[in-house]
C-alpha positions as CSV (number, residue, x, y, z in Angstrom):
1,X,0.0,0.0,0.0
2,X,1.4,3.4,-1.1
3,X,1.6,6.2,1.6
4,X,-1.3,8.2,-0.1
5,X,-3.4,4.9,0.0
6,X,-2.6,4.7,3.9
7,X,-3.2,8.2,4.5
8,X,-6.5,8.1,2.6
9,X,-7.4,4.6,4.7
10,X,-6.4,6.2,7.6
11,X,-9.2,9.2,7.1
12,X,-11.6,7.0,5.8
13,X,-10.9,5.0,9.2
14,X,-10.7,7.9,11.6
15,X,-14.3,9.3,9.9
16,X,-16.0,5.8,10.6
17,X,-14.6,5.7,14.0
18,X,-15.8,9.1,14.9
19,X,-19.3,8.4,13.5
20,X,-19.3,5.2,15.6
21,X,-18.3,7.2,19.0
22,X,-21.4,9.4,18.0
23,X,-23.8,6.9,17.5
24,X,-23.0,5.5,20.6
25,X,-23.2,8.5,22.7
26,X,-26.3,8.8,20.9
27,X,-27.7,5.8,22.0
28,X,-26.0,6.2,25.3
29,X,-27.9,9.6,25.8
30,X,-31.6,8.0,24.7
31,X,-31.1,5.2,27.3
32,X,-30.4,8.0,29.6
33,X,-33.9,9.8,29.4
34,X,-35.7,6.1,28.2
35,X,-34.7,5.2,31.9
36,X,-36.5,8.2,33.6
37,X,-39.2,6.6,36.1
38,X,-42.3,7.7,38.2
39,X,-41.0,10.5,41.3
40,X,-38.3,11.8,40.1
41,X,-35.9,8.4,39.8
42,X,-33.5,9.5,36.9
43,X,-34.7,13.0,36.1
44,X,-30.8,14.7,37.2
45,X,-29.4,12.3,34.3
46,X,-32.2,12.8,31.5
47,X,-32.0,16.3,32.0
48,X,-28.2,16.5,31.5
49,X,-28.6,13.9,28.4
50,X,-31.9,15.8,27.1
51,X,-29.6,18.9,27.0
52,X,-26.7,17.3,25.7
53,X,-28.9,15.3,22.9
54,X,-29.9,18.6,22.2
55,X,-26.6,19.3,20.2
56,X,-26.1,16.1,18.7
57,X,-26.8,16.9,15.0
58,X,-29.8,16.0,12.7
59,X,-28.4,12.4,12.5
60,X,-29.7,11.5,16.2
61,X,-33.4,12.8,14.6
62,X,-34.3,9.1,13.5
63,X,-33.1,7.2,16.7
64,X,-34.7,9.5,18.5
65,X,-37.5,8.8,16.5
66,X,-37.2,5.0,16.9
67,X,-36.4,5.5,20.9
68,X,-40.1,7.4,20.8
69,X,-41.7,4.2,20.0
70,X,-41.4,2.5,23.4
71,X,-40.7,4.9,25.8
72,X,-42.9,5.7,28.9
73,X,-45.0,9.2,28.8
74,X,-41.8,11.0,30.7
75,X,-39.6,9.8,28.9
76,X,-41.3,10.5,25.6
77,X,-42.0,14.0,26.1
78,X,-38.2,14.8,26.9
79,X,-37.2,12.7,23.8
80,X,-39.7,14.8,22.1
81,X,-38.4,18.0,23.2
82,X,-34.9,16.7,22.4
83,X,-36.2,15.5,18.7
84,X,-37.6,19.0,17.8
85,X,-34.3,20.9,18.5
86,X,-32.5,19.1,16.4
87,X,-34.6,19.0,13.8
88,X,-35.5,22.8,14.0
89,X,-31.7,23.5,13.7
90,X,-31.6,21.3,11.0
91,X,-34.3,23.2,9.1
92,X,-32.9,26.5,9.6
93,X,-29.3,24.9,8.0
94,X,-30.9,22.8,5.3
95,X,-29.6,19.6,6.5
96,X,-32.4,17.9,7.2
97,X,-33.4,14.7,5.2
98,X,-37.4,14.8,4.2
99,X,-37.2,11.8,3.0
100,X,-36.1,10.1,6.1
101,X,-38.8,11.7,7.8
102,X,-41.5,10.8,5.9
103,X,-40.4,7.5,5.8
104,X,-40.6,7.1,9.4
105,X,-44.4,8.8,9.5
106,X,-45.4,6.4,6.4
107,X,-43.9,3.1,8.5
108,X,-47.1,1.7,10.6
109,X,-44.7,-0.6,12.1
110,X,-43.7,2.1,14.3
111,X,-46.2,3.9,17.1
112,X,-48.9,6.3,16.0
113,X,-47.3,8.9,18.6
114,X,-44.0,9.2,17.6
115,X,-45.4,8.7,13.6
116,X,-47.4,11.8,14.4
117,X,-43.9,14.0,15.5
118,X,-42.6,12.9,12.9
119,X,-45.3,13.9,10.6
120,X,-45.4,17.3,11.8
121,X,-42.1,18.4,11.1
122,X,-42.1,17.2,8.2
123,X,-45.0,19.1,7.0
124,X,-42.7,22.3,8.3
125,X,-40.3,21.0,5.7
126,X,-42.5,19.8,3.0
127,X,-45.0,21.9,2.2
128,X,-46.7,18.8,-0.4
129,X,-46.2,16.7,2.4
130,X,-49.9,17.0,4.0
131,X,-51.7,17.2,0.6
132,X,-50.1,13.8,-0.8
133,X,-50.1,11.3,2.2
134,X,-52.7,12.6,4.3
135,X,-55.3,11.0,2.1
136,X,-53.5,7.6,2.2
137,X,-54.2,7.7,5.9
138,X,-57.7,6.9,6.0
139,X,-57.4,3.1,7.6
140,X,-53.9,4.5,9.8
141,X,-53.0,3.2,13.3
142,X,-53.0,6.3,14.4
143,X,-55.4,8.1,15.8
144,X,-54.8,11.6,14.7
145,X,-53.2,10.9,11.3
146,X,-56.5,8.8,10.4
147,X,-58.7,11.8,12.2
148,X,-56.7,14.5,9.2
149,X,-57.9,11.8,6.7
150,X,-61.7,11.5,8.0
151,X,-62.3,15.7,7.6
152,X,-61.1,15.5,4.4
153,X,-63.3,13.2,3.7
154,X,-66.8,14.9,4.9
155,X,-65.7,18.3,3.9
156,X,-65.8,16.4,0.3
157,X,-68.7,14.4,1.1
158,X,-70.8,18.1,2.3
159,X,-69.6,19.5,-1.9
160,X,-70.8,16.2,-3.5
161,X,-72.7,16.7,-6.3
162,X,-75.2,14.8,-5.7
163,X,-77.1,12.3,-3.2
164,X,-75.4,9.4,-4.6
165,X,-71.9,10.8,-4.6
166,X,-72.4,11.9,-1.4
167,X,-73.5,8.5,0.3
168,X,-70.3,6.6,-1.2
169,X,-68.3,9.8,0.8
170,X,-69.9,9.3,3.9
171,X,-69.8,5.9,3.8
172,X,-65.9,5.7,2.7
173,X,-65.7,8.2,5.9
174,X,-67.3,6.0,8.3
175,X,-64.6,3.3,7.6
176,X,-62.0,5.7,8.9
177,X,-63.8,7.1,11.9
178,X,-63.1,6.4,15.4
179,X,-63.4,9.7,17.1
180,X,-67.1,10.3,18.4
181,X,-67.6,13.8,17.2
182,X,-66.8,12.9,13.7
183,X,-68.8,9.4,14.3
184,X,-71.7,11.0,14.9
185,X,-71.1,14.2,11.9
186,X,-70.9,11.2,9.4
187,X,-73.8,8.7,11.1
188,X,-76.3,12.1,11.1
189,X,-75.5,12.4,7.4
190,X,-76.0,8.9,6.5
191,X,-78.9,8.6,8.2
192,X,-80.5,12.0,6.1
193,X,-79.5,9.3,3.0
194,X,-81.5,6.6,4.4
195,X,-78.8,4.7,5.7
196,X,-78.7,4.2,9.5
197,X,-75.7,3.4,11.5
198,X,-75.7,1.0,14.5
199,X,-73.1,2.6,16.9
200,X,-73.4,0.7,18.8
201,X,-71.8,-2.3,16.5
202,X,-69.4,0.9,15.6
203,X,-67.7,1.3,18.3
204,X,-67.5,-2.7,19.9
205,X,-69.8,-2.0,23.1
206,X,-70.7,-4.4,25.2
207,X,-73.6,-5.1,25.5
208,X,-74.7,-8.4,26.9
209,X,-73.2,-9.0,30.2
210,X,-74.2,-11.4,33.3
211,X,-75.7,-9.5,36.1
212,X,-75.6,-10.2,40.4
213,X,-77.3,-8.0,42.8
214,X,-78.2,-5.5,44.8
215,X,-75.7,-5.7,47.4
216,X,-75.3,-3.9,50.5
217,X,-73.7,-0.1,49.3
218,X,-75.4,1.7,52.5
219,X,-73.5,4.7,53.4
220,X,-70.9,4.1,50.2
221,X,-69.3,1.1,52.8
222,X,-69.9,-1.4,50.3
223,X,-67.1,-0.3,47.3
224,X,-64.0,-2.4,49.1
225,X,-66.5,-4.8,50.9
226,X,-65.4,-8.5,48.7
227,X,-68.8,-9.9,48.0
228,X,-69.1,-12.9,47.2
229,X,-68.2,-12.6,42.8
230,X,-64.8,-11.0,44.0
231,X,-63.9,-14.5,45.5
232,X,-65.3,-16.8,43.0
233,X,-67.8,-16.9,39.8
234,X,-69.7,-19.4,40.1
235,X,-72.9,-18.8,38.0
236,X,-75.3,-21.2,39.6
237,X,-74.9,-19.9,43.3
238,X,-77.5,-17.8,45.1
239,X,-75.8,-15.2,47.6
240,X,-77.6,-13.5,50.4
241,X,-77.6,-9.6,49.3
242,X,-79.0,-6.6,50.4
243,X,-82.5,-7.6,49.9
244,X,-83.2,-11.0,49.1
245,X,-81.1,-13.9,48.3
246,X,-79.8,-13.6,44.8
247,X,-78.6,-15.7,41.5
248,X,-76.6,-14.4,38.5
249,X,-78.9,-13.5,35.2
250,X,-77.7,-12.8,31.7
251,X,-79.4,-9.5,30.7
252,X,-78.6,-7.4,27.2
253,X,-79.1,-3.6,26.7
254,X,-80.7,-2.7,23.6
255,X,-80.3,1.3,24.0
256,X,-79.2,3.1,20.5
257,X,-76.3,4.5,22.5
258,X,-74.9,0.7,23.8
259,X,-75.2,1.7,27.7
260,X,-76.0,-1.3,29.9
261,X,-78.4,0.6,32.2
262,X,-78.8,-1.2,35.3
263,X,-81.6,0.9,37.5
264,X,-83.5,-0.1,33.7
265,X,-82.7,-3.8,33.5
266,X,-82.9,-4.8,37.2
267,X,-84.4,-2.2,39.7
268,X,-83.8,1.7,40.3
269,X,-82.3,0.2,44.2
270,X,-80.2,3.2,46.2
271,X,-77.2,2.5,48.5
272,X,-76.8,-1.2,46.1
273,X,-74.0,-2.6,44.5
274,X,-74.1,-4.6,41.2
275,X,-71.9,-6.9,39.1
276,X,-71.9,-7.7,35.6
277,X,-69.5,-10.2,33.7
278,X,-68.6,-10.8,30.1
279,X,-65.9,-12.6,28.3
280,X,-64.3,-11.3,25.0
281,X,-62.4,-13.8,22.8
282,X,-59.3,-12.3,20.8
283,X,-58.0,-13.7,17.8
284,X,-54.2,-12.8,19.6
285,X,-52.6,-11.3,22.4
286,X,-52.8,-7.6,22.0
287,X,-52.2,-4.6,24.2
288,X,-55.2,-2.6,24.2
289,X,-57.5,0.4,26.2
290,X,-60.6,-0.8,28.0
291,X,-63.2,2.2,27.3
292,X,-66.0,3.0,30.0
293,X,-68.5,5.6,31.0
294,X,-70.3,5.7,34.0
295,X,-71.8,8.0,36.7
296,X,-71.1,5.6,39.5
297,X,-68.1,4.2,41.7
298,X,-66.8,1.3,40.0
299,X,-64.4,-1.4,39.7
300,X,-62.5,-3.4,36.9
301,X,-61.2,-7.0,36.7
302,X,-60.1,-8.0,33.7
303,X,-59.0,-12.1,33.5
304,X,-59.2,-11.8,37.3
305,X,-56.8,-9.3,38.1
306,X,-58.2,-5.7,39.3
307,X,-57.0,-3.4,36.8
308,X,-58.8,0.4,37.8
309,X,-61.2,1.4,40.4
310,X,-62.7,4.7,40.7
311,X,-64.7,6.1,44.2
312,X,-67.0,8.7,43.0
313,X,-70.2,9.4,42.2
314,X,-72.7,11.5,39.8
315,X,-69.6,13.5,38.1
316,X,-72.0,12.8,34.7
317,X,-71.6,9.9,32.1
318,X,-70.2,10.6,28.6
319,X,-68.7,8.5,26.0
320,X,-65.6,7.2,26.5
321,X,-65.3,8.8,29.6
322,X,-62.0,6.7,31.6
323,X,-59.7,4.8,29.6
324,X,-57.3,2.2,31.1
325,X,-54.3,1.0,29.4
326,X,-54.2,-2.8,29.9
327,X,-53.4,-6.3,27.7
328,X,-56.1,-9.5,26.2
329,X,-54.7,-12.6,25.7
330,X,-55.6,-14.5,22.7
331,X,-58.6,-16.8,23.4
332,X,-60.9,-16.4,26.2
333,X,-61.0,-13.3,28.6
334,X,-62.9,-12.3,31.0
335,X,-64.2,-9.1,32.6
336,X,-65.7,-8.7,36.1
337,X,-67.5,-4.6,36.7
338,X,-68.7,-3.6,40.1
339,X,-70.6,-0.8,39.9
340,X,-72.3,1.2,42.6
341,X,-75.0,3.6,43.4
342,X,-75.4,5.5,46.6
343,X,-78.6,7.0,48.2
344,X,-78.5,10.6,46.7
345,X,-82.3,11.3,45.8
346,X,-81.8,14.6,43.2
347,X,-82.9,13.3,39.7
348,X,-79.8,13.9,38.5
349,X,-78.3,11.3,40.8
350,X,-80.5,8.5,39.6
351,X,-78.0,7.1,36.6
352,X,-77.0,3.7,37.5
353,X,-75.1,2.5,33.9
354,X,-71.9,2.0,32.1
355,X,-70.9,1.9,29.4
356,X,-67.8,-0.6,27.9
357,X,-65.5,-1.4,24.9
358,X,-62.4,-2.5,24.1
359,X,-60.2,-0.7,21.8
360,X,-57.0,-0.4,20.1
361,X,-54.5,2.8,20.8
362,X,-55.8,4.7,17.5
363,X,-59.3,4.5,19.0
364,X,-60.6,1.6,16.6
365,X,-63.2,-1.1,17.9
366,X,-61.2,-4.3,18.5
367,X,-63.3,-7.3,16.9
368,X,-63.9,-10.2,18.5
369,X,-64.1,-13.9,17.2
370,X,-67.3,-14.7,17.1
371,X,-68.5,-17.9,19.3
């Protein structure tokens, strides 16, 4: 080898090494902030490596990116704020790669959040960027990508030319829609056309559930009293309950908005407790949001484990009102409410209902095998 050749090796080599170092500080700096926890455990270190991420270069954009994906709400919001400085810099210099951006939002293998950052800056640095892929987005994981997609949609589907052109918009809108505001735009529409929506079918609530009670709630003691379907479901014993000894009873809600309304379906009892069960087989495990509404106190079990509870009472009821983060398993699974009413005797204290689906993170009803 010549002495030019090694010299020119030798910066070739030097150049490679230094990327390497800066890759792995890189990575060494995500870890950093990816290992902030709950009270404060880690926050003096991801600060320091938020700030020194910070002046990494455009070339940490896309691990950043890919550290997004699985990092916990903390830890995502500093990677975020870490993200969006280097990539403003990068703007301002003209180094950044808008290709390599938009092929991070396009990839659904990655999570809808950190898709979404990634969208947004590179609509600051693609003007075309919203008006050619935003259409493409109509069936997208996530949430607010597929939203953008839906309002294109109606505000085409409200200039159709005509009744027929405008039922094959509203209808191509519905397949998109998740969100309840635009849900119920498109299902008011349709039904002007003639064509009704079941919501209920919509949006995957549950709707036939077995049902135990009234047990003892005088007072509000009852919500951490165990009665008796807290230690075991077994649906052919009789309990002694508030009232009168008591059996389990399979009872569907056929309300237009899917709640299972139990002061309708059993009695309007005061100071009583209720439970209601359903199962839910998945055709795979899959981390999901359980969706609920209710008025009441309540608590969740979901394949027997107690996965939320919530003491209060007559805050109101609307759609989707708590959502719980939480995994099915594929097959069989198994869901155990206890919901509670106090004594309060205003009207507006009388709701004794929930309401409950199952969901993926985008919003989108998660279909079960049928049985």
């Amino acid at each position: 080898m010549s002495a030019m050749s090694r010299l020119r090796f030798a910066l070739v080599l030097g150049v490679l090494l230094s990327t390497s170092v800066h890759a792995a500080e890189t990575s060494e700096l995500i870890e950093k902030i990816k290992s902030v926890g709950k009270r404060g455990a880690g926050h003096d270190a991801a600060a320091v490596a938020v700030k020194q991420l910070q002046k990494a270069g455009v070339g940490a954009a896309i691990p950043i990116l890919n550290a997004m994906d699985d990092a916990n709400p903390l830890a995502f919001n500093w990677l975020q704020v870490a993200f969006e400085s280097v990539v403003d810099s990068a703007i301002k210099d003209g180094s950044v790669s808008a290709k390599d951006l938009e092929a991070f939002a396009l990839d659904r293998t990655h999570h809808g959040r950190s898709r979404r950052v990634a969208f947004d800056w590179l609509v600051k640095c693609d003007s075309t960027a919203s008006e050619r892929l935003i259409p493409q987005m109509l069936d997208d994981p996530s949430g607010p990508l597929r939203r953008e997609a839906v309002a294109r949609i109606i505000e085409q589907a409200k200039d159709g030319a005509s009744d027929e052109a405008k039922l094959a918009l509203w209808k191509k809108a519905l397949t998109g829609a998740v969100d309840k505001d635009q849900v119920d735009e498109v299902a008011k529409a349709l039904e002007k056309l003639d064509q009704p929506v079941d919501l209920v079918h919509h949006f995957g609530l549950l709707t036939e559930w077995r049902v135990i009670g009234p047990f003892d709630n005088t007072d509000m003691k009852g919500f951490d009293v165990a009665y008796p379907p807290e230690k075991e479901l077994d649906f052919d014993a009789e309990y002694e309950a508030k009232t009168e000894p008591v059996k389990w009873e399979k009872l569907a809600s056929e309300r237009k908005d899917g709640a299972f309304d139990l002061a309708e379906l059993t009695a309007p009892h005061k100071g009583a407790i209720s439970y209601a069960y359903t199962e839910f087989t998945s055709a795979e495990n899959q981390e999901v949001e359980f969706r609920l509404a209710t008025a009441n106190a309540w608590k969740l079990w979901v394949n027997g484990k107690l996965v939320f509870a919530r003491e209060e009472y007559h805050r109101g009821m609307q759609f989707d009102q708590y959502i719980v983060r939480g995994e099915i398993k594929k097959g069989k699974n198994t869901f155990l409410m206890k919901v509670c009413q106090n004594e309060q005797e205003q009207d507006w204290a009388q709701r004794w209902a929930f309401q409950f689906r199952i969901v993926d993170d985008s919003g989108r009803a998660v279909t079960q095998i049928k049985k």
